[in-house]
The first five atom37 places (N, CA, C, CB, O) and aatype in JSON, in Angstrom:
{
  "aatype": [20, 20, 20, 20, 20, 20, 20, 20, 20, 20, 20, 20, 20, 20, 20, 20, 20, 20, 20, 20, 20, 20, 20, 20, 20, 20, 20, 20, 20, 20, 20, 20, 20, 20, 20, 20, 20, 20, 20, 20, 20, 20, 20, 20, 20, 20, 20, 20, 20, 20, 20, 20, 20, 20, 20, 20, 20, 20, 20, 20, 20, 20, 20, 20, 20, 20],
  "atom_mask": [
    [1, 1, 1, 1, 1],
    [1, 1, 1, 1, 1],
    [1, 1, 1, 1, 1],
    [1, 1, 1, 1, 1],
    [1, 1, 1, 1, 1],
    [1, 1, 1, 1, 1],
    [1, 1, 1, 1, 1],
    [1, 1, 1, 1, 1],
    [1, 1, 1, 1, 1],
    [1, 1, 1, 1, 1],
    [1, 1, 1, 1, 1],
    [1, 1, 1, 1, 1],
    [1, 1, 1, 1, 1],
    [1, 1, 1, 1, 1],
    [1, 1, 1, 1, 1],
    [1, 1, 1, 1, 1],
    [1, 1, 1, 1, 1],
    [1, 1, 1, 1, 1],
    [1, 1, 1, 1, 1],
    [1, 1, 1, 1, 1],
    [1, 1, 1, 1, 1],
    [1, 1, 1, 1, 1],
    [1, 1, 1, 1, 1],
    [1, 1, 1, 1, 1],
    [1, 1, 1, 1, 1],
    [1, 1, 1, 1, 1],
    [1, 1, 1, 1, 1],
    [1, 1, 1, 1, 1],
    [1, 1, 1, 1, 1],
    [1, 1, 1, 1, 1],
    [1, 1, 1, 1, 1],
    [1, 1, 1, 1, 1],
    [1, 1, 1, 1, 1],
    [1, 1, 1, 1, 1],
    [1, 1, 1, 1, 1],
    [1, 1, 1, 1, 1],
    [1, 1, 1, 1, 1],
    [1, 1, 1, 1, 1],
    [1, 1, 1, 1, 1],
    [1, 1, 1, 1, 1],
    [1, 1, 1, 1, 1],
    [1, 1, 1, 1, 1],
    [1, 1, 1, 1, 1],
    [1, 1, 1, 1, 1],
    [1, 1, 1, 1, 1],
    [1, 1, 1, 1, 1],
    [1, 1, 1, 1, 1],
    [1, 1, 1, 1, 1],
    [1, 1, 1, 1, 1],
    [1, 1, 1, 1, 1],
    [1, 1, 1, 1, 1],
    [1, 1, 1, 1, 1],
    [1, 1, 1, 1, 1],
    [1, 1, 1, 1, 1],
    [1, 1, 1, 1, 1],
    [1, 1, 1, 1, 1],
    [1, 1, 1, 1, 1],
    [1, 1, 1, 1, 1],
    [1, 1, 1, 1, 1],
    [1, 1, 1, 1, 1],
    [1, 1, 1, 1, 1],
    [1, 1, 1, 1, 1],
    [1, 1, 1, 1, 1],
    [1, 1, 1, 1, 1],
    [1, 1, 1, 1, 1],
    [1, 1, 1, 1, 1]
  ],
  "atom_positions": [
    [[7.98, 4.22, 5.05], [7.03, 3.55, 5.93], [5.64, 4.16, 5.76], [7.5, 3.64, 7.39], [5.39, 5.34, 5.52]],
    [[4.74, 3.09, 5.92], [3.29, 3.74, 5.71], [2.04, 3.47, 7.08], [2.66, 2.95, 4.15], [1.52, 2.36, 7.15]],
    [[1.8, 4.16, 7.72], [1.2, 3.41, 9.12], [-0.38, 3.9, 8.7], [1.94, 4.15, 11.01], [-1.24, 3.36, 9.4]],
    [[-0.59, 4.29, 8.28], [-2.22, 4.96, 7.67], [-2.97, 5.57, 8.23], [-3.17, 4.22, 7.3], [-4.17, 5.53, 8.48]],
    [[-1.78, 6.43, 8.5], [-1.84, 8.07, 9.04], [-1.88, 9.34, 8.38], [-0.81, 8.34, 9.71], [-2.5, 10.39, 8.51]],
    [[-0.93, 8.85, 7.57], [-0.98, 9.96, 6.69], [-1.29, 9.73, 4.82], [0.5, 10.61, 6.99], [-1.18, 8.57, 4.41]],
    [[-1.61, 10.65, 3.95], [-2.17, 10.63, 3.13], [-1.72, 9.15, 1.93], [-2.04, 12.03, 2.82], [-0.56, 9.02, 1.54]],
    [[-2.62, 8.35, 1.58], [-2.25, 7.12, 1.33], [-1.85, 7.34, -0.69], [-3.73, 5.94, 1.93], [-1.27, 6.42, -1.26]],
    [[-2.11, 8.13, -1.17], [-1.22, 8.44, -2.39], [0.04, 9.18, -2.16], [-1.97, 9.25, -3.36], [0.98, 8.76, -2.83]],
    [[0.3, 10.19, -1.34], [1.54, 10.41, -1.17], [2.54, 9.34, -1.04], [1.59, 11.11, -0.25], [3.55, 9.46, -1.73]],
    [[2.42, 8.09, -0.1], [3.15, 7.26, 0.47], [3.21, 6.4, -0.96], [2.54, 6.62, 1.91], [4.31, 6.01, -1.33]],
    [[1.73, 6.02, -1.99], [2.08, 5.01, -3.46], [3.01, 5.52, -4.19], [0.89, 4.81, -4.56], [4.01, 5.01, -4.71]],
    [[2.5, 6.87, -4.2], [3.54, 7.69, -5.52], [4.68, 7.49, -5.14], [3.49, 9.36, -5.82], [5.38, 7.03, -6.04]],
    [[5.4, 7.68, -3.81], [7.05, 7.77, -3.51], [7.22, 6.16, -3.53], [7.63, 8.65, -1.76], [8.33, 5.7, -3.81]],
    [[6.35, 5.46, -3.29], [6.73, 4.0, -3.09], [7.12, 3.21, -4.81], [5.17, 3.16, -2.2], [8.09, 2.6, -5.26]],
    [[5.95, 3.59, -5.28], [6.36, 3.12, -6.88], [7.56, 3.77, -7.57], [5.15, 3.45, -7.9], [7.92, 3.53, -8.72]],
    [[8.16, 4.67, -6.69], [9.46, 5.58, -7.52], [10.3, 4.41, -6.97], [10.02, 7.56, -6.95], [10.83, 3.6, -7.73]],
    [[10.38, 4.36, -5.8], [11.39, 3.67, -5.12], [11.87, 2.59, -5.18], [11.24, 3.63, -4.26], [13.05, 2.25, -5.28]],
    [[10.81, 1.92, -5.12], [10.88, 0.43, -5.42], [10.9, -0.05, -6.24], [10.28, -0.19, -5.14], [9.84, 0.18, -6.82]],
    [[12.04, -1.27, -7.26], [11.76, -1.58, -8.15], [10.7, -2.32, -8.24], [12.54, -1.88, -8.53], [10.36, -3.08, -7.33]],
    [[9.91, -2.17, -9.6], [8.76, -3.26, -9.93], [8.18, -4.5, -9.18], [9.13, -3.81, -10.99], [7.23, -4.74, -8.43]],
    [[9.55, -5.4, -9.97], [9.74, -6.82, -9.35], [9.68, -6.92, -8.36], [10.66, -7.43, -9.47], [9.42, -8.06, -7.97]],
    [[9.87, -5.84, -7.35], [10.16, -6.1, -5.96], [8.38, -5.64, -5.14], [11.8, -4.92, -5.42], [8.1, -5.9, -3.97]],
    [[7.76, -5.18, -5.78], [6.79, -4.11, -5.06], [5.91, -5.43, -3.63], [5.26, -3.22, -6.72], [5.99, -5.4, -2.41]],
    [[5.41, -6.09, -4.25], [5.07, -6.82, -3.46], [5.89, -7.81, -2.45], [4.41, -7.29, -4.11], [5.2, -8.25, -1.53]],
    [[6.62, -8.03, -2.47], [8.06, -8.06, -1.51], [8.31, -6.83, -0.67], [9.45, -8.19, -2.45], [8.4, -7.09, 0.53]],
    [[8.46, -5.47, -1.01], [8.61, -4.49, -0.46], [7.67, -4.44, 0.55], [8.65, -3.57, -1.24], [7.98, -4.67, 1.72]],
    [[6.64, -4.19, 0.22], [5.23, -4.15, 0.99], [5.54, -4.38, 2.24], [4.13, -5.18, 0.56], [5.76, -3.49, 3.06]],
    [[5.58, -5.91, 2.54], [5.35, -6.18, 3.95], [7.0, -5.88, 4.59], [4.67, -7.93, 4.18], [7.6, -6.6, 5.39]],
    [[7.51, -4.56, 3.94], [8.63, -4.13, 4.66], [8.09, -2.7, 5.09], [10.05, -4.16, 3.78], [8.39, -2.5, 6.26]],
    [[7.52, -1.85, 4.65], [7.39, -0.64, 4.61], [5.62, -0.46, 5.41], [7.7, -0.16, 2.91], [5.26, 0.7, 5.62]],
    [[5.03, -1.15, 5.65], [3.57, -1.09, 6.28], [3.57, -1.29, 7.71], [2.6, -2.17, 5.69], [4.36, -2.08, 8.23]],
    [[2.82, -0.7, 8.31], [3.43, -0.61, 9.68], [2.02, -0.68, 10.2], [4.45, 0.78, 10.13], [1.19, -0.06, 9.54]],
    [[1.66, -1.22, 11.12], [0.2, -1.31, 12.04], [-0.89, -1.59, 11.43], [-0.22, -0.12, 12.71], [-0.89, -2.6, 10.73]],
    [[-1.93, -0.9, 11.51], [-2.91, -1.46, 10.14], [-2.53, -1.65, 8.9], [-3.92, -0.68, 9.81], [-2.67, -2.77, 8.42]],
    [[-1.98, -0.64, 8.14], [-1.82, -1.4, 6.94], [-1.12, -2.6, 6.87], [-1.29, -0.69, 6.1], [-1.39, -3.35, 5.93]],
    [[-0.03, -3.04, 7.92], [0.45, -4.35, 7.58], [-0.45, -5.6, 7.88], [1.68, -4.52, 8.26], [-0.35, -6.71, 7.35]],
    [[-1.44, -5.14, 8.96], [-2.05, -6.29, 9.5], [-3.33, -6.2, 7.7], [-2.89, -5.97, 11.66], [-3.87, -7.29, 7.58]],
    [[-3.58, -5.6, 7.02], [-4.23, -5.39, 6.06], [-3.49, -5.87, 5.21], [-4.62, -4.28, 5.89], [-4.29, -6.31, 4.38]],
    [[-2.58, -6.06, 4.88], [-1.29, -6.39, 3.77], [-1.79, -8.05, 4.03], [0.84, -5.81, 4.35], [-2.28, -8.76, 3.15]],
    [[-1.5, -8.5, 5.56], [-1.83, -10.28, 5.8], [-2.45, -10.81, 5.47], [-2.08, -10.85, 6.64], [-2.33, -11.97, 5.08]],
    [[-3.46, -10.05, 5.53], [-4.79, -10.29, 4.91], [-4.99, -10.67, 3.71], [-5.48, -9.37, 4.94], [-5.41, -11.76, 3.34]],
    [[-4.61, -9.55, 2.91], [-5.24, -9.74, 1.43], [-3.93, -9.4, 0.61], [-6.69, -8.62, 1.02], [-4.02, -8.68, -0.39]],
    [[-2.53, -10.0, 1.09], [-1.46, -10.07, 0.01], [-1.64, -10.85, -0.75], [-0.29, -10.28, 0.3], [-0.86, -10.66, -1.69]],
    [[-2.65, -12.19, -0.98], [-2.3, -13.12, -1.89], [-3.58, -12.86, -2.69], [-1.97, -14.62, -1.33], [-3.54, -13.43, -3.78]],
    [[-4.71, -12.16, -2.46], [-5.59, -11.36, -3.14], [-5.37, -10.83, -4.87], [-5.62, -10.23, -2.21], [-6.08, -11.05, -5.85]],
    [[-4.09, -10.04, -4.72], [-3.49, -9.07, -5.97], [-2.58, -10.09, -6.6], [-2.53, -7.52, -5.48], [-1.86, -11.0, -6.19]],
    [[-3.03, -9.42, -8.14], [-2.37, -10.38, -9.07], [-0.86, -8.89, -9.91], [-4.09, -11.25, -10.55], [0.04, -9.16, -10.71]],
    [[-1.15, -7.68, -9.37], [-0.16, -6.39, -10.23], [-0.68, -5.29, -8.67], [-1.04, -5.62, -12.6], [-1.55, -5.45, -7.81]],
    [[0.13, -4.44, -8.86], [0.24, -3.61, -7.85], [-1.05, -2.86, -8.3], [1.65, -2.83, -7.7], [-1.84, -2.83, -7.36]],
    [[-1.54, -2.24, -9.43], [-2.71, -1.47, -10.02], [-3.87, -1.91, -9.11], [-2.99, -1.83, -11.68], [-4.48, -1.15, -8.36]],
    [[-4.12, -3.34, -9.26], [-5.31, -3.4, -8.06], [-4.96, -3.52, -6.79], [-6.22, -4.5, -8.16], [-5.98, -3.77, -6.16]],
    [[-4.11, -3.47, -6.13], [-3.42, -3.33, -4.85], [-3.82, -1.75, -4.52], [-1.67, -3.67, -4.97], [-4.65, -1.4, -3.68]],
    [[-2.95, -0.8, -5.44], [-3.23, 0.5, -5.1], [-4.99, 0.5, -5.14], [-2.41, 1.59, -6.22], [-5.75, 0.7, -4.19]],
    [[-5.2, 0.31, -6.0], [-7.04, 0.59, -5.9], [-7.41, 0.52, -4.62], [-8.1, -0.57, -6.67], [-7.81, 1.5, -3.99]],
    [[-7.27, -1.13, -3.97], [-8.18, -1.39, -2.85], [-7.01, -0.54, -1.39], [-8.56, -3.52, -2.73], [-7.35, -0.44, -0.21]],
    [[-6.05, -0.2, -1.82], [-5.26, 0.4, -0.48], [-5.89, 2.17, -0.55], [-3.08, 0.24, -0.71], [-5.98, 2.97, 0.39]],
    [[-6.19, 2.33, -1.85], [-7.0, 3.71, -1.82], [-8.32, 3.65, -1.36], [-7.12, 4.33, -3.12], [-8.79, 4.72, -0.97]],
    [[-9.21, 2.39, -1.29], [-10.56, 2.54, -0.94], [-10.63, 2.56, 0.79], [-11.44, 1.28, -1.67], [-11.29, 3.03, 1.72]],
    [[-9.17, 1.45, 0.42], [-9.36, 1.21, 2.56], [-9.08, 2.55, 3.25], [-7.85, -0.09, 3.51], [-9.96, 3.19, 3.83]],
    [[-7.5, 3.01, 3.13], [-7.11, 3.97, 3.55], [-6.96, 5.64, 3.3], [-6.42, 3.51, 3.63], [-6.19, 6.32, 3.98]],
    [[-7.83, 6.22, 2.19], [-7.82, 7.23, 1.76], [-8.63, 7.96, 2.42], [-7.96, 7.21, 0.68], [-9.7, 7.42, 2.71]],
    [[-8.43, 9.12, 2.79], [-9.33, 10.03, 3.62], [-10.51, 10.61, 3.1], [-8.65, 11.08, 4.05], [-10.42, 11.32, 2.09]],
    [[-11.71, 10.4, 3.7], [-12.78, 11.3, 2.96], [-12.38, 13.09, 2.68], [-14.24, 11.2, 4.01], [-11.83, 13.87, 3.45]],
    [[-12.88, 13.31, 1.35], [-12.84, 14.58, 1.36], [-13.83, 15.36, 1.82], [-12.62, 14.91, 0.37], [-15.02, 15.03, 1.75]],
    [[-13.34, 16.6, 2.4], [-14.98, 17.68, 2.89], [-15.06, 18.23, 1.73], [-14.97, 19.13, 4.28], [-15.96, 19.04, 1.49]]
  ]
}
């Protein structure tokens, strides 16, 4: 589960292990929980491969660094 709380590459990396391929975008709106799912509604039909999916889920939800 990913609620976008906590660090948003930890949650891709274990997610792309997990999930098969075929399935990733299917998976999605199983595993996103509060904002990211209401963000998933949004712009699931946006992505054409998970590569730009991760991009824009890293721009939305990634934490600034100090």
């Amino acid at each position: 589960m990913y609620d976008g709380l906590s660090e948003v590459d930890n949650f891709l990396n274990k997610f792309e292990k997990e999930a098969p391929e075929q399935q990733h975008f299917d998976a999605l709106k199983w595993v996103l929980r509060t904002t990211p799912a209401r963000w998933w509604g949004m712009h699931q039909r946006n992505f054409e491969d998970l590569h730009e999916c991760r991009r824009m889920m890293r721009m939305r939800f990634r934490r600034p660094q100090m």
